[in-house]
ZAMARFI-733122 format. One record per atom (N, C-alpha, C): x, y, z; residue in three letters. Coordinates in steps of 0.02 Angstrom, whole numbers, padded with zeros to 5 digits, always signed. Layout:
// residues N
XYZALA;...
END
This chain:
// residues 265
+02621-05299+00075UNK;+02662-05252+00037UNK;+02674-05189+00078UNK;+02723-05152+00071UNK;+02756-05120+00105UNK;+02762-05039+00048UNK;+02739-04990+00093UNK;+02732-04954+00040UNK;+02797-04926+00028UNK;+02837-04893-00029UNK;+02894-04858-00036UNK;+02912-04809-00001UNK;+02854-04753+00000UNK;+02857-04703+00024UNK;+02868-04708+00106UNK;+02847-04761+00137UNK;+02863-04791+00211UNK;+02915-04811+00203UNK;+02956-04872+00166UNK;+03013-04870+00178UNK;+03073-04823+00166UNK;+03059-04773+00136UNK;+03104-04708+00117UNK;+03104-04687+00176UNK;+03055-04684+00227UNK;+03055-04627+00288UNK;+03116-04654+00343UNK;+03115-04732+00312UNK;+03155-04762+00389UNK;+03235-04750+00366UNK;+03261-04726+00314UNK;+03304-04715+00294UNK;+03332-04630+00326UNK;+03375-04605+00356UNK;+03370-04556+00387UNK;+03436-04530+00336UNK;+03387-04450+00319UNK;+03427-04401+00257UNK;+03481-04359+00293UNK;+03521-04372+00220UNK;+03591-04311+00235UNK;+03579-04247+00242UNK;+03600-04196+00307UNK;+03594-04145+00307UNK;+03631-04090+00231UNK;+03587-04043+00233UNK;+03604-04009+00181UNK;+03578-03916+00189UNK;+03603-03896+00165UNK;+03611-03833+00167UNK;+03560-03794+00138UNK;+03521-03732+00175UNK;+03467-03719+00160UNK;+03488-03629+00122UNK;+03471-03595+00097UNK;+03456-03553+00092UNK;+03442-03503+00125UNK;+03455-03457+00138UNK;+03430-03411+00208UNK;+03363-03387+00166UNK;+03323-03386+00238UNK;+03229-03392+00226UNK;+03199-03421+00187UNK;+03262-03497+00178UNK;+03214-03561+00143UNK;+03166-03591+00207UNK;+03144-03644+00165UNK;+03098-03668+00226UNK;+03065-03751+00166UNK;+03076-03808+00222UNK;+03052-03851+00189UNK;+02979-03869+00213UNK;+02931-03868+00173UNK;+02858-03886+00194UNK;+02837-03963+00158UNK;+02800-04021+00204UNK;+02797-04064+00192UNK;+02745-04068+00166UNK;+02710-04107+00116UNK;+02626-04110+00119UNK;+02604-04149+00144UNK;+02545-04129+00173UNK;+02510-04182+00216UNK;+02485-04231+00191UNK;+02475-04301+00217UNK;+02470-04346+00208UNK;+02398-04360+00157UNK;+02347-04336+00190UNK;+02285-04342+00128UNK;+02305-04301+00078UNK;+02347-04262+00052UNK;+02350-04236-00003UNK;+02376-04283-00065UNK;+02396-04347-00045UNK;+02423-04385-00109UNK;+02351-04404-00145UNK;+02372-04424-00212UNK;+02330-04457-00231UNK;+02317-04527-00236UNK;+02361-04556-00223UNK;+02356-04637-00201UNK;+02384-04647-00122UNK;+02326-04679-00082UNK;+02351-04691-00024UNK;+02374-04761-00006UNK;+02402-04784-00051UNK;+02410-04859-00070UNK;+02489-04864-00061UNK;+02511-04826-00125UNK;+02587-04829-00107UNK;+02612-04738-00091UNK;+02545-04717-00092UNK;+02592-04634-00073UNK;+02630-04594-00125UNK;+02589-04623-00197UNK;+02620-04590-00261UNK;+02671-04607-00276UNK;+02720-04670-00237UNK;+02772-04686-00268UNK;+02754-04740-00316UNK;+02699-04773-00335UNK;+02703-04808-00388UNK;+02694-04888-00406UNK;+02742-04894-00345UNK;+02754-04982-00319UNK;+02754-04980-00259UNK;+02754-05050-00227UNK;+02760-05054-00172UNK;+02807-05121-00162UNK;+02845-05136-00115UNK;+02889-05184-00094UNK;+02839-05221-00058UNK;+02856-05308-00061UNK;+02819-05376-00037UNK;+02866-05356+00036UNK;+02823-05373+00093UNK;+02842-05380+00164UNK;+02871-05437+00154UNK;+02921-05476+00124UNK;+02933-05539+00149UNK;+03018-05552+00193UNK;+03021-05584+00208UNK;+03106-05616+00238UNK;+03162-05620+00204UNK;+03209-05606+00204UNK;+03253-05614+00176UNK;+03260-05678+00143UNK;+03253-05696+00071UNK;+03296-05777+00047UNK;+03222-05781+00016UNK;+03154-05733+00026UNK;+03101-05760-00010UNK;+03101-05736-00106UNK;+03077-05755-00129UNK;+03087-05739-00208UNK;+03065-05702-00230UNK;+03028-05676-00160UNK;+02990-05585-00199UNK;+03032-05536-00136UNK;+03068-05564-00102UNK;+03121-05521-00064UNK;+03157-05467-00113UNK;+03122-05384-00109UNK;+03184-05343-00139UNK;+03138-05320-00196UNK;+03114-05363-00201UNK;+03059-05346-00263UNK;+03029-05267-00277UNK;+03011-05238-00332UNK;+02966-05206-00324UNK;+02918-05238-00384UNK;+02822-05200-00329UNK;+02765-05217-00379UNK;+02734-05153-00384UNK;+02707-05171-00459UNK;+02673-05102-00466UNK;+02602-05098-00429UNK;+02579-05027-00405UNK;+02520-05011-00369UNK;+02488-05029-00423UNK;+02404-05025-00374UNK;+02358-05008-00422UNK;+02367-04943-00477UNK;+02375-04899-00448UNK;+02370-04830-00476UNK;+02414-04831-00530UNK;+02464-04885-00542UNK;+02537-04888-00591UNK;+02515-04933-00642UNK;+02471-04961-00622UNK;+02437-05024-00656UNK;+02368-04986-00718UNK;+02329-04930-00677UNK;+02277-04886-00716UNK;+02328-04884-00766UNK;+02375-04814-00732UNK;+02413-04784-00788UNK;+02459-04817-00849UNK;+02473-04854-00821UNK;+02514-04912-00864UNK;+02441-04920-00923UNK;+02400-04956-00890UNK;+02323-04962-00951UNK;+02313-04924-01002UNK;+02308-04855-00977UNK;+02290-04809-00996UNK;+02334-04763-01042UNK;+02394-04778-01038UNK;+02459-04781-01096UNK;+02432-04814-01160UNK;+02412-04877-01126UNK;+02421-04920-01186UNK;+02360-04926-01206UNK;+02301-04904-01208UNK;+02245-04905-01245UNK;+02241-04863-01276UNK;+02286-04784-01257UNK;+02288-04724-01318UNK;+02338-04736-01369UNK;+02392-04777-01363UNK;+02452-04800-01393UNK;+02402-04840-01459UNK;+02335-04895-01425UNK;+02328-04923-01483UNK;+02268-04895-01506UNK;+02240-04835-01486UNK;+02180-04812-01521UNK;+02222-04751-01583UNK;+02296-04731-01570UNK;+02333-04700-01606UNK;+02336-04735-01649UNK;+02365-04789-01660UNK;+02394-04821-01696UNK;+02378-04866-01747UNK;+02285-04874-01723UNK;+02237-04899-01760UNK;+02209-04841-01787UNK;+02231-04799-01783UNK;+02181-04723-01819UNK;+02126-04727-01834UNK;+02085-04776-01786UNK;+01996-04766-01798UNK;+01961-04727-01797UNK;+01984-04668-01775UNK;+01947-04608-01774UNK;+01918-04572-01840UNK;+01974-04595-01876UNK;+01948-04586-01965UNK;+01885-04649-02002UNK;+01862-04682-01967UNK;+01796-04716-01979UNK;+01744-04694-01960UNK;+01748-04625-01985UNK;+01673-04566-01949UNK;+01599-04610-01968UNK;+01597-04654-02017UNK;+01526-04667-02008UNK;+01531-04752-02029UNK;+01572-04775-02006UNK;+01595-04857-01995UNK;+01527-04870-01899UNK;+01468-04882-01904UNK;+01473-04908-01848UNK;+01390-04961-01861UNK;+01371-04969-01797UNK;+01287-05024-01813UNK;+01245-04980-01843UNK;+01224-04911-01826UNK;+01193-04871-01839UNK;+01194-04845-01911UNK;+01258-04845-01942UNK;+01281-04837-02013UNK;+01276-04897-02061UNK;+01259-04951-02046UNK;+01247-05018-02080UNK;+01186-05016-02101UNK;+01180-05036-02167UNK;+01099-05053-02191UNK;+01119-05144-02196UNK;+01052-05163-02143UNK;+01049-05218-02128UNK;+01001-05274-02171UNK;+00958-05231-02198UNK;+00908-05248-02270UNK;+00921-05278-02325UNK;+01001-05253-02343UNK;+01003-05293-02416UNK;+01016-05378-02402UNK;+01003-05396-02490UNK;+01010-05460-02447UNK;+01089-05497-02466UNK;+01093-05506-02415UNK;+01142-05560-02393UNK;+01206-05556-02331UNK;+01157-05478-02304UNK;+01220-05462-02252UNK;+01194-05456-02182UNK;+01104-05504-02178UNK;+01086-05475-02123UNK;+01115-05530-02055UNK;+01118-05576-02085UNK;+01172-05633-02040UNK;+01222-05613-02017UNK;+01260-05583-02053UNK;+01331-05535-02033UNK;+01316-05501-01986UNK;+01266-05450-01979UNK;+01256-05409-01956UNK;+01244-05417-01881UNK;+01175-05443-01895UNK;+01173-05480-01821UNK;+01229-05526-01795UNK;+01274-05554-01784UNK;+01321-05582-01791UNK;+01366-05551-01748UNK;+01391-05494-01790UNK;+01428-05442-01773UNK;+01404-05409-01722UNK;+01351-05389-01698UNK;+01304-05366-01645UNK;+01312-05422-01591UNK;+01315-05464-01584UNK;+01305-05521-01549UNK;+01382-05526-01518UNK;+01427-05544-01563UNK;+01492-05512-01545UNK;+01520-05465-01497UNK;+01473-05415-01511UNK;+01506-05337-01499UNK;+01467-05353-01419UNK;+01431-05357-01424UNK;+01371-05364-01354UNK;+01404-05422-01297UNK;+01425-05488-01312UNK;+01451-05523-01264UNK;+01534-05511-01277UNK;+01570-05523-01313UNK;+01635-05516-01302UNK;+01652-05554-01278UNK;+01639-05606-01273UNK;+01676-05645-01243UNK;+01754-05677-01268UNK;+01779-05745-01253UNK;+01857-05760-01268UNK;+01833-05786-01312UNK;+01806-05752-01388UNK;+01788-05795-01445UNK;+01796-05774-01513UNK;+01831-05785-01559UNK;+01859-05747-01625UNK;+01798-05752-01691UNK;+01798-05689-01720UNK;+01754-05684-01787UNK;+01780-05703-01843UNK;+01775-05739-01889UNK;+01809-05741-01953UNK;+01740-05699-02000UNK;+01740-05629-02034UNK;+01714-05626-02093UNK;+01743-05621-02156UNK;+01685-05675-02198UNK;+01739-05690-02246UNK;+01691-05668-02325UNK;+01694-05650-02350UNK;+01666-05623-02427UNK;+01693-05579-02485UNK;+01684-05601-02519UNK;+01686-05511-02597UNK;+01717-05466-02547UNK;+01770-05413-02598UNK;+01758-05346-02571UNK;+01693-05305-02584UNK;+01677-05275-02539UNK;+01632-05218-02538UNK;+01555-05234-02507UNK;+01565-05299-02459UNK;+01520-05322-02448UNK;+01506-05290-02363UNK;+01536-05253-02335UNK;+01526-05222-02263UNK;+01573-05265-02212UNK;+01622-05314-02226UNK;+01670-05321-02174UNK;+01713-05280-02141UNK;+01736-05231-02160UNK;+01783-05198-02129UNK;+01723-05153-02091UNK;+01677-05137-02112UNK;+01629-05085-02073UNK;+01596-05119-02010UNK;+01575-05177-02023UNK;+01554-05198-01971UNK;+01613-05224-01928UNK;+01684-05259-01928UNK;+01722-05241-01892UNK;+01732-05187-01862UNK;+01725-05144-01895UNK;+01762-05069-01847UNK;+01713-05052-01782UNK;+01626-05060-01823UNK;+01593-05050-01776UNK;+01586-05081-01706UNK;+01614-05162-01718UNK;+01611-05217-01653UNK;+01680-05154-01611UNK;+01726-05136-01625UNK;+01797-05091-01597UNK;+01749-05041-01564UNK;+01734-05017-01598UNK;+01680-04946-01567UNK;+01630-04951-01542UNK;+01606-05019-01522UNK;+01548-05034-01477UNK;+01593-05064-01418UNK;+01640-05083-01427UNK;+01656-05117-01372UNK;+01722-05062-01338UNK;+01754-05016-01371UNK;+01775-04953-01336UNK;+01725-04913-01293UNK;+01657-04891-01333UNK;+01617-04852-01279UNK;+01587-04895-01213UNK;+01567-04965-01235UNK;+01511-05015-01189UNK;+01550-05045-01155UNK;+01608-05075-01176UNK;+01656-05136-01135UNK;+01709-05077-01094UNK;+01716-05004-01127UNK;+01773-04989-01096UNK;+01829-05024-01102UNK;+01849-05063-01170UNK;+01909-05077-01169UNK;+01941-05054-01233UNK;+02030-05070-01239UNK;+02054-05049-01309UNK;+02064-05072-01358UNK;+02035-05045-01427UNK;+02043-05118-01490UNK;+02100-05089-01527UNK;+02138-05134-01551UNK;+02163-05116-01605UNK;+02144-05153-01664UNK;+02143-05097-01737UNK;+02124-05096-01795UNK;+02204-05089-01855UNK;+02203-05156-01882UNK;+02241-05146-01939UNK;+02238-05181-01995UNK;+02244-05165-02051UNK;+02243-05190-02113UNK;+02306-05233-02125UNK;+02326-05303-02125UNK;+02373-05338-02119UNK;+02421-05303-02160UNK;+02418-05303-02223UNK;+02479-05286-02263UNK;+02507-05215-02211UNK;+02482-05174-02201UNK;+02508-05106-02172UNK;+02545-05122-02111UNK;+02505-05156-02080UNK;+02530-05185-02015UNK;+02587-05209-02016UNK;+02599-05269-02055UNK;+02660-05298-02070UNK;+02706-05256-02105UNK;+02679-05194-02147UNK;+02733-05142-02166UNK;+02763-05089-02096UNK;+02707-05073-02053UNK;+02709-05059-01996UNK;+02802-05095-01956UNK;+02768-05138-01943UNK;+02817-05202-01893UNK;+02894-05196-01932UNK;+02885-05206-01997UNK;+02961-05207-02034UNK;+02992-05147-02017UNK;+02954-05095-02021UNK;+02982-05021-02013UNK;+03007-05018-01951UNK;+02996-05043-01892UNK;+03003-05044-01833UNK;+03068-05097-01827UNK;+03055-05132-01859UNK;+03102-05186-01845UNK;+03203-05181-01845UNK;+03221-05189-01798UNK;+03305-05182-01801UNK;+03340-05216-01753UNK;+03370-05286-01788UNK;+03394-05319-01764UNK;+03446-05305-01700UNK;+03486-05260-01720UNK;+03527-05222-01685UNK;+03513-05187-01631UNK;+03451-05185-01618UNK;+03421-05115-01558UNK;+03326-05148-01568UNK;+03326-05195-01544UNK;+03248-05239-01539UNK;+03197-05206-01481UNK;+03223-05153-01438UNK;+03186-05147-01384UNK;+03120-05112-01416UNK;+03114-05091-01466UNK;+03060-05047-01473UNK;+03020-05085-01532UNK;+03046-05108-01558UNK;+03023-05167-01586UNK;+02944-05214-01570UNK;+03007-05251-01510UNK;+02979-05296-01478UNK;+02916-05273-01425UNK;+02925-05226-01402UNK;+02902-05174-01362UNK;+02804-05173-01388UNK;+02838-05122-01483UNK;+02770-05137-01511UNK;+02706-05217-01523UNK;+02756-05246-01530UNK;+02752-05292-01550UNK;+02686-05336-01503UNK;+02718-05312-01446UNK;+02693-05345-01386UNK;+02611-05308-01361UNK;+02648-05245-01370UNK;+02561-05198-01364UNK;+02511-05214-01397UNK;+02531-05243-01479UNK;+02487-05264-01531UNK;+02446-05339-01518UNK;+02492-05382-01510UNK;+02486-05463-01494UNK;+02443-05459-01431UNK;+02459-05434-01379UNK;+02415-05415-01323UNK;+02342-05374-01313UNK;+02331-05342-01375UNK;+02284-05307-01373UNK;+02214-05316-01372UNK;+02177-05291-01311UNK;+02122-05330-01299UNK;+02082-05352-01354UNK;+02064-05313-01406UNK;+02023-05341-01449UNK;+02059-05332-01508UNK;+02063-05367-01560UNK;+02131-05353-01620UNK;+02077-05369-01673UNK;+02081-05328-01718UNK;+02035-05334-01779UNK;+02081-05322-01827UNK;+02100-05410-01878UNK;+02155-05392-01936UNK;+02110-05392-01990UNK;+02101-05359-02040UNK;+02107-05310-02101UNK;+02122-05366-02146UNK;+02079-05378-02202UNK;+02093-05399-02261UNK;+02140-05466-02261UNK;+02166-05501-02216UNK;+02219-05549-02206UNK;+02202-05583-02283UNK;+02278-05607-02282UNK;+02274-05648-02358UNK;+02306-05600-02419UNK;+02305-05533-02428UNK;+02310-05474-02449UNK;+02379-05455-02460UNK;+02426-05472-02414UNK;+02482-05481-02372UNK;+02551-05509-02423UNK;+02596-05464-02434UNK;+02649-05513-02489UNK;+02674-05559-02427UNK;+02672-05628-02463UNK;+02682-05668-02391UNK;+02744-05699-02402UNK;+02788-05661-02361UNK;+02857-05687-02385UNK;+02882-05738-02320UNK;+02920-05767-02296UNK;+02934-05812-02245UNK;+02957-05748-02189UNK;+02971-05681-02166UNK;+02968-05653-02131UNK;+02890-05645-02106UNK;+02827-05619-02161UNK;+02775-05618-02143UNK;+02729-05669-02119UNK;+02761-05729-02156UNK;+02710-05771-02116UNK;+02724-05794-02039UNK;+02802-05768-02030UNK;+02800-05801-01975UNK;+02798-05754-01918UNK;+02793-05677-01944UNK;+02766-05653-01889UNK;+02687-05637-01886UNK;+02651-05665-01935UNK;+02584-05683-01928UNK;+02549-05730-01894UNK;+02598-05776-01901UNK;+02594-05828-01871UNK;+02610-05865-01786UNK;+02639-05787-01736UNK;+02663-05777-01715UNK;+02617-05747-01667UNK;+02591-05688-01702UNK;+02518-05664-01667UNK;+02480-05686-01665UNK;+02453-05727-01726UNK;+02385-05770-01730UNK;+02393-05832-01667UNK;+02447-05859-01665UNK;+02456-05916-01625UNK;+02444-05904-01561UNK;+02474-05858-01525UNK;+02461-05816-01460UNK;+02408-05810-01449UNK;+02374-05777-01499UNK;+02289-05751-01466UNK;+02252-05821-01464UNK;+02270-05857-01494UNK;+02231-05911-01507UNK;+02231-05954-01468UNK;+02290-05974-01427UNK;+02319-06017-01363UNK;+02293-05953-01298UNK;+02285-05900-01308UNK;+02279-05877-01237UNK;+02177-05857-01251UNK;+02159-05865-01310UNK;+02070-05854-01311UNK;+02045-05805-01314UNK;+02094-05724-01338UNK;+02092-05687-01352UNK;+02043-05660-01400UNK;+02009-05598-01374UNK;+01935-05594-01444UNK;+01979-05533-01492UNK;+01947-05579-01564UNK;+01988-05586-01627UNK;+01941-05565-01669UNK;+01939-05506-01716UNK;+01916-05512-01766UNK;+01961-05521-01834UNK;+01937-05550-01885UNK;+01952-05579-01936UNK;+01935-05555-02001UNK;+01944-05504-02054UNK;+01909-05525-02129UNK;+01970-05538-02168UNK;+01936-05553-02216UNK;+01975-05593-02283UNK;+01917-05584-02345UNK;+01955-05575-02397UNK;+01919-05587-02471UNK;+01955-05636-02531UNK;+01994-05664-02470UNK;+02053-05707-02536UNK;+02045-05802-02522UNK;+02063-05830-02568UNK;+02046-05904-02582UNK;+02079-05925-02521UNK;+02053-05952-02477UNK;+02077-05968-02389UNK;+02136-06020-02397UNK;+02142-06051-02466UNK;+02187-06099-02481UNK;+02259-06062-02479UNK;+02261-05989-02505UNK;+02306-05953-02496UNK;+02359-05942-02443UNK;+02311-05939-02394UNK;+02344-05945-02326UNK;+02382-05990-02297UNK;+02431-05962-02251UNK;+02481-06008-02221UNK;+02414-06062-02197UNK;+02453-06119-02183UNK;+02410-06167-02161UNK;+02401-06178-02093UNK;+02466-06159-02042UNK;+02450-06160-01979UNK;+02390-06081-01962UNK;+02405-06026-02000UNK;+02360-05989-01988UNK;+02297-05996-01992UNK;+02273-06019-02066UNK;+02198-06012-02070UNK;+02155-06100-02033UNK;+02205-06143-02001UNK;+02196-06223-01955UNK;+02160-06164-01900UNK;+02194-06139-01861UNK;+02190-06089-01813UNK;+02132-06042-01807UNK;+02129-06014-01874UNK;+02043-05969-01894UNK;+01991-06027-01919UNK;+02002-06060-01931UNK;+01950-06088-01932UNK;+01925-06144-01888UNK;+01972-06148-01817UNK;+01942-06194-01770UNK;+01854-06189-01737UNK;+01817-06235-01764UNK;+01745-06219-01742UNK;+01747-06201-01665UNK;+01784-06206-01618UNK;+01754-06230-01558UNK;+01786-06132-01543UNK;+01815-06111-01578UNK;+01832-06034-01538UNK;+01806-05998-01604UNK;+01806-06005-01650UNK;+01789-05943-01705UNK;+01738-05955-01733UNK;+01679-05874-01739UNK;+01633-05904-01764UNK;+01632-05886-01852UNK;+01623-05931-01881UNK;+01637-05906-01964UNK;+01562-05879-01984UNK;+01573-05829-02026UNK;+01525-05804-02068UNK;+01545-05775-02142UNK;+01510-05824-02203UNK;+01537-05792-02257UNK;+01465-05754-02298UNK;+01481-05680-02311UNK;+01454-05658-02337UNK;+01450-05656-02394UNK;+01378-05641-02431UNK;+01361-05681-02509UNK;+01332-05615-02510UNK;+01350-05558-02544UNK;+01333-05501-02550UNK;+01373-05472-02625UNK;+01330-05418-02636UNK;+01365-05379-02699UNK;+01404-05339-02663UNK;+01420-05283-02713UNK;+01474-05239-02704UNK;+01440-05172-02698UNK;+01457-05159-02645UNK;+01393-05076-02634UNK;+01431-05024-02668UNK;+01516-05024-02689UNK;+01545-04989-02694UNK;+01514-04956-02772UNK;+01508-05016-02810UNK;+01503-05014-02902UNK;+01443-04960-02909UNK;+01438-04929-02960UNK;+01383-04895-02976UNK;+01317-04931-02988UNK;+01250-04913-02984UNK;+01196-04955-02996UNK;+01199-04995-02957UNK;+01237-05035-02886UNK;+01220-05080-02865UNK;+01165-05068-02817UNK;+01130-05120-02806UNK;+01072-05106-02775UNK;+01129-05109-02687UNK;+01160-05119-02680UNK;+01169-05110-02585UNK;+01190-05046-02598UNK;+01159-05013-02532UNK;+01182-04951-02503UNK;+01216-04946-02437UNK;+01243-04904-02418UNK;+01262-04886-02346UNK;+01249-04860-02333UNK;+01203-04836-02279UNK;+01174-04768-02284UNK;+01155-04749-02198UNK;+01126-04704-02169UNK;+01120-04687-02115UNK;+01054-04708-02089UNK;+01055-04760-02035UNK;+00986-04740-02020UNK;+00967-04710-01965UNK;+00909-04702-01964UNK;+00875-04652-01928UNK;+00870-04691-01849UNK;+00872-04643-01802UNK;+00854-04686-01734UNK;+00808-04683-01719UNK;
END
């Protein structure tokens, strides 16, 4: 590869008219911050004329960070996790019974990461969405990578809002940040008015992550029969997702014996 900033030099500039007691000062060479392509960004393939990366440009490393690094604030915006102030392992009471399988589970999850999808499935109010958020926020600080967090119905209200047939670039754009996103945790699926637009752009994302092994988290509280059928064939393949259904009360109700509560380190 051929850096830009080298081939700009062999190009010889039009004279131009200076200013009286202008003066052009160059910066010196260690002053860039990438010495790769010289801060231009990309770099051109050295190849021959007639080759298929002839003319080309590729992005640097340094274009490649930044490019990253766009798009992990794009989806930590957009998942607004920051408002799950006390969603994490440390905020879980792991004691009551019927959520300590989950729990650990979810820990186990969060810790390898590997190309492998969660389905949790139970009651509302049983700690799925909390312990999702927390696998996002263990694996933003530990993995260093970016999750996105959405509650399907919103999401899919999200996408429609975006959506315009007429002018798709931004659209599609989102679309792609989302489907791509290293770790994707959908929200309540099933929940969803499922009209033949929604299922099939549900069906659309789910399919993707699922053909490329993408780590997936999953909850649901609705009769799985509900679901499109190519979707929930897909969540519930044994050999990539691991299912866990939780048999828990509702911590939310008054008098119930589960709590959420803080524990101590």
């Amino acid at each position: 590869m051929k850096r830009i900033g080298d081939v700009m030099r062999t190009f010889p500039l039009p004279p131009r008219p200076l200013d009286s007691g202008a003066s052009i000062t160059l910066a010196p060479r260690d002053t860039v911050a990438c010495p790769i392509c010289n801060d231009a960004g990309y770099l051109r393939a050295d190849v021959p004329v007639g080759h298929p990366s002839f003319g080309r440009l590729f992005p640097c490393e340094c274009k490649q960070r930044e490019l990253a690094e766009k798009r992990a604030e794009e989806l930590r915006r957009l998942s607004n996790l920051d408002s799950f102030t006390n969603h994490t392992f440390e905020d879980f009471d792991p004691s009551v019974y019927g959520v300590e399988e989950a729990y650990e589970k979810a820990i186990q999850f969060a810790q390898e990461l590997q190309h492998r999808w969660l389905f949790l499935y139970g009651p509302v109010g049983v700690g799925k969405t909390h312990l999702a958020v927390a696998i996002a926020k263990y694996a933003m600080e530990y993995h260093r990578i970016s999750a996105y967090f959405a509650v399907v119905p919103d999401l899919l209200d999200h996408l429609r809002a975006t959506f315009d047939p007429s002018a798709g670039t931004g659209y599609d754009e989102r679309f792609a940040t989302i489907r791509n996103a290293p770790l994707l945790i959908l929200d309540d699926l099933g929940t969803e008015n499922a009209t033949p637009w929604a299922k099939e752009k549900l069906y659309q994302l789910i399919n993707h992550r699922y053909v490329e092994e993408m780590p997936t988290i999953i909850t649901s509280n609705v009769d799985q029969r509900k679901v499109d059928d190519r979707i929930i064939s897909r969540i519930l393949d044994h050999r990539l997702t691991e299912y866990i259904e939780i048999d828990a009360q509702d911590f939310r109700r008054p008098g119930d014996p589960r709590q959420m509560r803080r524990v101590r380190r």
